[in-house]
GUVEXLUM-716461 format. One line per field, with one value per atom (N, C-alpha, C, O): x, y, z; residue in one letter; atom name; residue number from 1. Coordinates in pm, 1 decimal, padded with zeros to 6 digits. Example, Ala and Ser with C-alpha at 12.3 -4.5 7.8 and 13.67 -1.06 7.14 Angstrom:
<rs>
px: [01319.0, 01230.0, 01320.0, 01423.6, 01285.0, 01367.0, 01290.0, 01340.9] $
py: [-00569.0, -00450.0, -00330.0, -00331.9, -00225.0, -00106.0, 00003.0, 00113.8] $
pz: [00780.0, 00780.0, 00780.0, 00846.5, 00708.0, 00714.0, 00787.0, 00803.9] $
resn: [A, A, A, A, S, S, S, S] $
name: [N, CA, C, O, N, CA, C, O] $
resi: [1, 1, 1, 1, 2, 2, 2, 2] $
</rs>
This chain:
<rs>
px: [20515.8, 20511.8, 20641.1, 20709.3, 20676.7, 20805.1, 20726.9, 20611.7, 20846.1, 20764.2, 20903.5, 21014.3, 20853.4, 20972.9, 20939.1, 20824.3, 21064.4, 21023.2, 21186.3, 21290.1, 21161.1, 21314.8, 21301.3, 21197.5, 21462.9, 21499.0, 21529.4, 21574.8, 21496.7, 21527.5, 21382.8, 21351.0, 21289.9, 21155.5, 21111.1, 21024.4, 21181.5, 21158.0, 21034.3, 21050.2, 20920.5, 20779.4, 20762.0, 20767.0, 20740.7, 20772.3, 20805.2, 20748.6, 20956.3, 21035.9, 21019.7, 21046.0, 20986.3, 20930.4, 20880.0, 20900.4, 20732.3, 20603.3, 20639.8, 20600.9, 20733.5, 20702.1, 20829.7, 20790.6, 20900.8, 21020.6, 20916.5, 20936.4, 20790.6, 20727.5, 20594.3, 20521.1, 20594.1, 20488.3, 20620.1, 20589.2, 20690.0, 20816.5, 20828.2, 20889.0, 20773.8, 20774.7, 20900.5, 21003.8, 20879.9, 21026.0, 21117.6, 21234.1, 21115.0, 21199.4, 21166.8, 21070.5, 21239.5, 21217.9, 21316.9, 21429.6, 21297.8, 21394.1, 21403.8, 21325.2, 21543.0, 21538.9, 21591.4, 21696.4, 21446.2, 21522.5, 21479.0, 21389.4, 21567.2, 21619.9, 21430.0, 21366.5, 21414.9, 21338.7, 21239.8, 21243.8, 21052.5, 20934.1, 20875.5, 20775.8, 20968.8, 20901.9, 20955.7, 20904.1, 21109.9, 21170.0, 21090.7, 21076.6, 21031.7, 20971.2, 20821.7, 20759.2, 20764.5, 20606.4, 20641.0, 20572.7, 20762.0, 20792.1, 20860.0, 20855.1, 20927.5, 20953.8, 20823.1, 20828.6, 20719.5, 20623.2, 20558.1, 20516.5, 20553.9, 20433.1, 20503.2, 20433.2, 20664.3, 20688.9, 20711.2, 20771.7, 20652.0, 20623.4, 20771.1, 20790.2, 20881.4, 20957.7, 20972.5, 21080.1, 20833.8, 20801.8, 20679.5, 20628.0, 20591.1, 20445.3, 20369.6, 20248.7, 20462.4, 20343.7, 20477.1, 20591.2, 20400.1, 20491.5, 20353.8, 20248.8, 20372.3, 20328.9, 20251.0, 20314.1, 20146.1, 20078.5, 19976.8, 19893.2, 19943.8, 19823.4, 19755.4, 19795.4, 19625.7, 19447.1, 19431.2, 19484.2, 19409.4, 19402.1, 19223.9, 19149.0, 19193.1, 19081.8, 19011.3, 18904.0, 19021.6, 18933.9, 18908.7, 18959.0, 18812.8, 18728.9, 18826.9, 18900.8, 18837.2, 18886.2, 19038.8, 19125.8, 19009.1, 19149.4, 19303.5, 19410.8, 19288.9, 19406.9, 19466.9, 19416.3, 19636.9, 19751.5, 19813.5, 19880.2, 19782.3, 19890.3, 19992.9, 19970.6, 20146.8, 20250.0, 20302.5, 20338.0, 20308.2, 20375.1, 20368.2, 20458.9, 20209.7, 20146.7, 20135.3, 20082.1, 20197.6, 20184.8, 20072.8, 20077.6, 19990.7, 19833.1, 19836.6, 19784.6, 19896.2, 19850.8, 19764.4, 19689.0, 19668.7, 19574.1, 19581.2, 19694.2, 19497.2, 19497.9, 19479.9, 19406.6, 19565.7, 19534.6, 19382.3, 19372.5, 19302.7, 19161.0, 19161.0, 19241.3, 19065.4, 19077.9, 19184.5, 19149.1, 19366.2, 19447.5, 19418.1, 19360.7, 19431.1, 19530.5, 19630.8, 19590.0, 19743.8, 19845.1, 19843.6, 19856.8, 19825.8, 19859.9, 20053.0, 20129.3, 20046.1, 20211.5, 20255.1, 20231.4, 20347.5, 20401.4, 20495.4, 20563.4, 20479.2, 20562.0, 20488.0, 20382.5, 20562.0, 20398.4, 20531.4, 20649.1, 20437.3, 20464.4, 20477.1, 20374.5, 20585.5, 20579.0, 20594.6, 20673.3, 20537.7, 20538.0, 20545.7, 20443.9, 20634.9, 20667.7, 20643.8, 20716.5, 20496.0, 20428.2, 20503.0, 20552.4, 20486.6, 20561.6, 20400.8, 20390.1] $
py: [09666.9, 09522.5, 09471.3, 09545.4, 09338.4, 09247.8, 09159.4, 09119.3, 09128.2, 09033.6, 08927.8, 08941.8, 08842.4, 08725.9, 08702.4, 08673.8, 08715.9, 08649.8, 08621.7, 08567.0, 08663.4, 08554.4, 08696.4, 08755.2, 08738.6, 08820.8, 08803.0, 08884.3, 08703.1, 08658.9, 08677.2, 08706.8, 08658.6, 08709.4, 08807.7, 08845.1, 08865.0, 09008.6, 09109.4, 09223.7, 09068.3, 09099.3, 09150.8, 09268.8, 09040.1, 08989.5, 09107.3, 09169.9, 09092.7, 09186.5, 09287.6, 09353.9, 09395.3, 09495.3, 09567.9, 09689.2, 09450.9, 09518.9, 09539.3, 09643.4, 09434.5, 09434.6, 09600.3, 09690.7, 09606.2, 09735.0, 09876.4, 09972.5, 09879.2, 09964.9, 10006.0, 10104.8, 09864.1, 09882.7, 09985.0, 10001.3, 10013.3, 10060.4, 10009.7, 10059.4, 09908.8, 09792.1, 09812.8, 09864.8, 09759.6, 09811.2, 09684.8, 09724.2, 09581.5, 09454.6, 09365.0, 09295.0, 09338.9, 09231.6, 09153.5, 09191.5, 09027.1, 08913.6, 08785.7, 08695.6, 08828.9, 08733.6, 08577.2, 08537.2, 08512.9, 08373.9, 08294.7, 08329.8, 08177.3, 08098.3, 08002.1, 07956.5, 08011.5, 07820.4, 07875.2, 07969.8, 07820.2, 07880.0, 07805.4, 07845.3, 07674.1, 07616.3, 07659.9, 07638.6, 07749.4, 07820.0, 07945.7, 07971.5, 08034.1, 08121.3, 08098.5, 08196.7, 07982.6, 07987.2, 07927.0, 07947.8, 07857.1, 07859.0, 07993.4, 07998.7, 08102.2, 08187.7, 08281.6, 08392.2, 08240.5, 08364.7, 08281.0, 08330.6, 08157.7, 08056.9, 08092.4, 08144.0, 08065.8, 08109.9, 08308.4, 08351.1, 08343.8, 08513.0, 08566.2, 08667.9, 08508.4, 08630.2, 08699.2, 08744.4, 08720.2, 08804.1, 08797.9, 08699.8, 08929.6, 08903.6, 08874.8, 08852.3, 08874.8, 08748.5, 08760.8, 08796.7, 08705.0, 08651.4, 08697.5, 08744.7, 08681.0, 08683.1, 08555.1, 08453.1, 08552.7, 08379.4, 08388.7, 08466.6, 08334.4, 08355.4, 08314.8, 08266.7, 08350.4, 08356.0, 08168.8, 08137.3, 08096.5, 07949.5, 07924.7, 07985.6, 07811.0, 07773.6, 07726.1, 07676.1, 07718.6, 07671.2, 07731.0, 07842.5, 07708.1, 07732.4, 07872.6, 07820.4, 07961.7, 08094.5, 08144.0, 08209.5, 08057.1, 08129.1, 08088.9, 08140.5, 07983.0, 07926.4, 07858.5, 07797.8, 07902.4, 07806.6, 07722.2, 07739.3, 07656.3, 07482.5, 07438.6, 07387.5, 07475.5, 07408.0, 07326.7, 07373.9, 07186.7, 07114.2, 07092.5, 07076.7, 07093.4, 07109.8, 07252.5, 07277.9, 07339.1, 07477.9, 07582.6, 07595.5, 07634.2, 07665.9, 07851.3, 07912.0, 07924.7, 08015.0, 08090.7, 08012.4, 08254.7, 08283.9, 08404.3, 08452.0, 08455.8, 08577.1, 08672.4, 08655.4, 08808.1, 08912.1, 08975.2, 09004.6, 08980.2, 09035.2, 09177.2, 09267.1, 09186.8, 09337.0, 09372.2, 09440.1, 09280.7, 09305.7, 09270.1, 09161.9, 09327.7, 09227.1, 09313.5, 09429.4, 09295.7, 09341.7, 09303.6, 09191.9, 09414.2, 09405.7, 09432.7, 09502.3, 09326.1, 09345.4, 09372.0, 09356.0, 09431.8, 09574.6, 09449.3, 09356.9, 09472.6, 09421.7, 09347.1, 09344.7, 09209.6, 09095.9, 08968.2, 08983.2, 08837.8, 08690.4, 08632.2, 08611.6, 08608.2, 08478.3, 08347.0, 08301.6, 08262.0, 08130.6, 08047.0, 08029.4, 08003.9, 07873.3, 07772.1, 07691.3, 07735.0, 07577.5, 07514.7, 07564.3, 07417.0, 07339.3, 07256.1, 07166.7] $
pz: [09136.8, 09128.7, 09066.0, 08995.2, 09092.8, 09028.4, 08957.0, 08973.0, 08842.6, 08700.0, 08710.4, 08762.3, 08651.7, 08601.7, 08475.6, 08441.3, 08376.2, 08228.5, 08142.9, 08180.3, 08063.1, 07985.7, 07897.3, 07867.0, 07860.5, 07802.5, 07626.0, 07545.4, 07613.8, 07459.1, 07421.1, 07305.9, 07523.9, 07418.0, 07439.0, 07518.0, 07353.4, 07326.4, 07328.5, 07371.2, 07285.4, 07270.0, 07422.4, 07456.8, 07506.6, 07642.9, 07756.6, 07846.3, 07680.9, 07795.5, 07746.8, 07847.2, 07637.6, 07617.6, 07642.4, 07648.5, 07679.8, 07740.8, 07863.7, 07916.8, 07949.3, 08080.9, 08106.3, 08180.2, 08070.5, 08075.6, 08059.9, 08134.2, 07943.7, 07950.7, 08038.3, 08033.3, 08137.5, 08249.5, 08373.7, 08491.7, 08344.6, 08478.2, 08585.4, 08680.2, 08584.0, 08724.5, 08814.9, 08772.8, 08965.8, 09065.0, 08990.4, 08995.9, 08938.8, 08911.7, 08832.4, 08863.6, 08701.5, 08612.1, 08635.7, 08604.0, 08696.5, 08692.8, 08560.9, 08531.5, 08499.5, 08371.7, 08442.8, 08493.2, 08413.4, 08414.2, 08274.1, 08197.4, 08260.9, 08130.2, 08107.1, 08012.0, 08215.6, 08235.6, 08256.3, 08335.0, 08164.9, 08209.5, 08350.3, 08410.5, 08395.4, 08530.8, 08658.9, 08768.6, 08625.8, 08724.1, 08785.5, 08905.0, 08649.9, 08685.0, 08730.3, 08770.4, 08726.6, 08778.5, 08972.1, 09072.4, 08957.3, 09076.0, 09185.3, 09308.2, 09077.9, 09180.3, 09180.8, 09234.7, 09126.8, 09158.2, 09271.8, 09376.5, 09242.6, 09345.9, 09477.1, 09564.3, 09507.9, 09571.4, 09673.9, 09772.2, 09605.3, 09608.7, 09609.9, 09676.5, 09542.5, 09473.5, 09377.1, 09338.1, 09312.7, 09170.4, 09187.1, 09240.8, 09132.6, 09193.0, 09067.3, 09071.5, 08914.4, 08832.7, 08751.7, 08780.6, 08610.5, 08474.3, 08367.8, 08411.4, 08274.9, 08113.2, 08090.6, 08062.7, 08098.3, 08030.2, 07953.1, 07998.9, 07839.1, 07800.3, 07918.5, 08024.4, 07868.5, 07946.4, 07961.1, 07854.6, 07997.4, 07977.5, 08002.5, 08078.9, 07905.7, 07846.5, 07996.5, 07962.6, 08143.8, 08261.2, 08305.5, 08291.3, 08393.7, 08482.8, 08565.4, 08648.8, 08564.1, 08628.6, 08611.8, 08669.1, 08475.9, 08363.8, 08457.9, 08426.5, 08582.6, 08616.7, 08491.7, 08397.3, 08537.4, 08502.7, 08602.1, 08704.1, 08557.3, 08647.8, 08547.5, 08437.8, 08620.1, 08583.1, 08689.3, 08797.3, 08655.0, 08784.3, 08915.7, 08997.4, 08933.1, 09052.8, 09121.4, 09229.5, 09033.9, 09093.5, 08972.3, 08849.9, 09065.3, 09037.9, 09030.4, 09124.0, 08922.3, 08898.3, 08916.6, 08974.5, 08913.5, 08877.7, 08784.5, 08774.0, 08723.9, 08676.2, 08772.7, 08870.2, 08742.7, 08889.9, 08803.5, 08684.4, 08884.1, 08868.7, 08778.1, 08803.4, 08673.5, 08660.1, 08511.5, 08415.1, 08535.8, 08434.6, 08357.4, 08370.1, 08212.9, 08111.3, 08040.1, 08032.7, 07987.5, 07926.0, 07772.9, 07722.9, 07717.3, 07501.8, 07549.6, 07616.5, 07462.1, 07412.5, 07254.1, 07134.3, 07368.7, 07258.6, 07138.9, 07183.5, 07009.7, 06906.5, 06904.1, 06967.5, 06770.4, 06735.8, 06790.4, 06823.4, 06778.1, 06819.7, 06676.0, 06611.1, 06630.4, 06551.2, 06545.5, 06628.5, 06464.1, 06485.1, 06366.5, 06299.6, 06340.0, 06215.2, 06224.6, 06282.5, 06151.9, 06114.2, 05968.1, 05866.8, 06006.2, 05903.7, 05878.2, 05794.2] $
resn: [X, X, X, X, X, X, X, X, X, X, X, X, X, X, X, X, X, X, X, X, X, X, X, X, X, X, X, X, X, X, X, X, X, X, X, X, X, X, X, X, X, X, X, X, X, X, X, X, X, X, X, X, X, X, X, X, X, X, X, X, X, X, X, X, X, X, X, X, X, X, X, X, X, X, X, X, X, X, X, X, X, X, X, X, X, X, X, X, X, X, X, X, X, X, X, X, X, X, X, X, X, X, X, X, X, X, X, X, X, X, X, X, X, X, X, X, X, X, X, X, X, X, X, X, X, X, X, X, X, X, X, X, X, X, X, X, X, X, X, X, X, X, X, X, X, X, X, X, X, X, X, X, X, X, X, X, X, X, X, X, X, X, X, X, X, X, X, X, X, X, X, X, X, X, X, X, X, X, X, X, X, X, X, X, X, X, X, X, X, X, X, X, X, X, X, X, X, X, X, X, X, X, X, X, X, X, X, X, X, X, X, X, X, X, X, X, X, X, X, X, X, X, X, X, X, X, X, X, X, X, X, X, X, X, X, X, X, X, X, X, X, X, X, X, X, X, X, X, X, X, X, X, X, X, X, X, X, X, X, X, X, X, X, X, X, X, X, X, X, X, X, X, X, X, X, X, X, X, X, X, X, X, X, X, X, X, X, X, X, X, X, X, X, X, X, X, X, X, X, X, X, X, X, X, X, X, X, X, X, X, X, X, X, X, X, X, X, X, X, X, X, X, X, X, X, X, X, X, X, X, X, X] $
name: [N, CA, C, O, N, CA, C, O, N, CA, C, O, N, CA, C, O, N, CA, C, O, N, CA, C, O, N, CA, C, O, N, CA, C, O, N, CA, C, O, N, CA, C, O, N, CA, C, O, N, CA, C, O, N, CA, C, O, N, CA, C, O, N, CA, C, O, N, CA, C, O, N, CA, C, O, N, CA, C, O, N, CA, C, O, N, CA, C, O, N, CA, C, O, N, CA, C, O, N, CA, C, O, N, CA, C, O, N, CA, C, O, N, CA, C, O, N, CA, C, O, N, CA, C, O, N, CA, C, O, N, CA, C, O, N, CA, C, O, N, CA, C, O, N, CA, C, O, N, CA, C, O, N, CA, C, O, N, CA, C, O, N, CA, C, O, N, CA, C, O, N, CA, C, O, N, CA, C, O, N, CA, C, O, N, CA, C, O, N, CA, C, O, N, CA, C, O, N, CA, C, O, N, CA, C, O, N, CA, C, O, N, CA, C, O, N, CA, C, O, N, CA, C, O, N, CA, C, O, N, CA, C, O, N, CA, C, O, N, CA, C, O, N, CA, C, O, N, CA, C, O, N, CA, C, O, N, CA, C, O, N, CA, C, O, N, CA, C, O, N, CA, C, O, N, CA, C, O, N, CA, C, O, N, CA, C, O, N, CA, C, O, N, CA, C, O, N, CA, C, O, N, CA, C, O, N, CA, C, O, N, CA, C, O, N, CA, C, O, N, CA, C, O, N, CA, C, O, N, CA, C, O, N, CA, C, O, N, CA, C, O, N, CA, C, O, N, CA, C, O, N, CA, C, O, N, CA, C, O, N, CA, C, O, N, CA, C, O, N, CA, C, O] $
resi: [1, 1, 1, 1, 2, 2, 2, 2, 3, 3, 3, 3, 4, 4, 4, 4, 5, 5, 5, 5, 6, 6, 6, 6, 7, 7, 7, 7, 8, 8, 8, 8, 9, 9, 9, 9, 10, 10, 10, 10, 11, 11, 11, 11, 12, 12, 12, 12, 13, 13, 13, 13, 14, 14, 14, 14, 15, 15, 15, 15, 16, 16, 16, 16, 17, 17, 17, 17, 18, 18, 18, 18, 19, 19, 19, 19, 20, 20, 20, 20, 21, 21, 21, 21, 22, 22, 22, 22, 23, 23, 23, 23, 24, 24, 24, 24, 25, 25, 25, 25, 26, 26, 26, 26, 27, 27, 27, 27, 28, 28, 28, 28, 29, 29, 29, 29, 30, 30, 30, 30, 31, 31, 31, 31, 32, 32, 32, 32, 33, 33, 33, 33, 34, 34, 34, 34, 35, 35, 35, 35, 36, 36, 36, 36, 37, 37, 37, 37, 38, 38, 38, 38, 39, 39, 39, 39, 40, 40, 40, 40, 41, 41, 41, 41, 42, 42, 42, 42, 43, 43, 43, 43, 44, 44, 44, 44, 45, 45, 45, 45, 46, 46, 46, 46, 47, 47, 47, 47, 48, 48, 48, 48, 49, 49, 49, 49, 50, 50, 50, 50, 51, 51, 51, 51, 52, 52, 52, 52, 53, 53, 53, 53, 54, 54, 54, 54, 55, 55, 55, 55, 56, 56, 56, 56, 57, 57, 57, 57, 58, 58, 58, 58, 59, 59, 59, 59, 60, 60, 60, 60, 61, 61, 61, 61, 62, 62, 62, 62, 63, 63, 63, 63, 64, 64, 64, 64, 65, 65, 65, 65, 66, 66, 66, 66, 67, 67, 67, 67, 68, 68, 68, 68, 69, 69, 69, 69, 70, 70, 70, 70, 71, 71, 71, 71, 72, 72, 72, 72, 73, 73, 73, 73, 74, 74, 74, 74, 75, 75, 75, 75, 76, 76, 76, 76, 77, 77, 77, 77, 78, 78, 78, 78, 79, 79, 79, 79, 80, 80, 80, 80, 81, 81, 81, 81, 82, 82, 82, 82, 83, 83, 83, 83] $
</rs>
């Protein structure tokens, strides 16, 4: 399989380098990449699980799904600074 994700998040591109996938394409922009998968030149990306009805993501009129069956633990942790 091919993944699309951004190389600065590290966590991210980690996991996906240790699935040995045929192709990780780094792009900058998260609406670039839901469009090159919608368009089938990467066959997913990294998203959390989303709170509807069959765990779709919709960015920008373009309608995600979860592939049946997966989920991926990523390797290293996520941080986040609340103020």
């Amino acid at each position: 399989m091919t993944a699309v994700s951004n190389k600065n998040w590290k966590s991210d591109w980690n996991t996906l380098e240790g699935l040995h996938l045929k192709k990780i394409t780094h792009i900058q922009h998260w609406e670039i990449m839901t469009k090159i998968v919608d368009q089938m030149r990467a066959d997913f990306l990294l998203a959390p699980f989303q709170p509807t009805k069959g765990m779709y993501l919709t960015v920008n009129d373009i309608h995600l799904k979860p592939i049946t069956g997966i989920k991926v633990g990523l390797v290293g942790s996520r941080h986040f600074a609340v103020s």
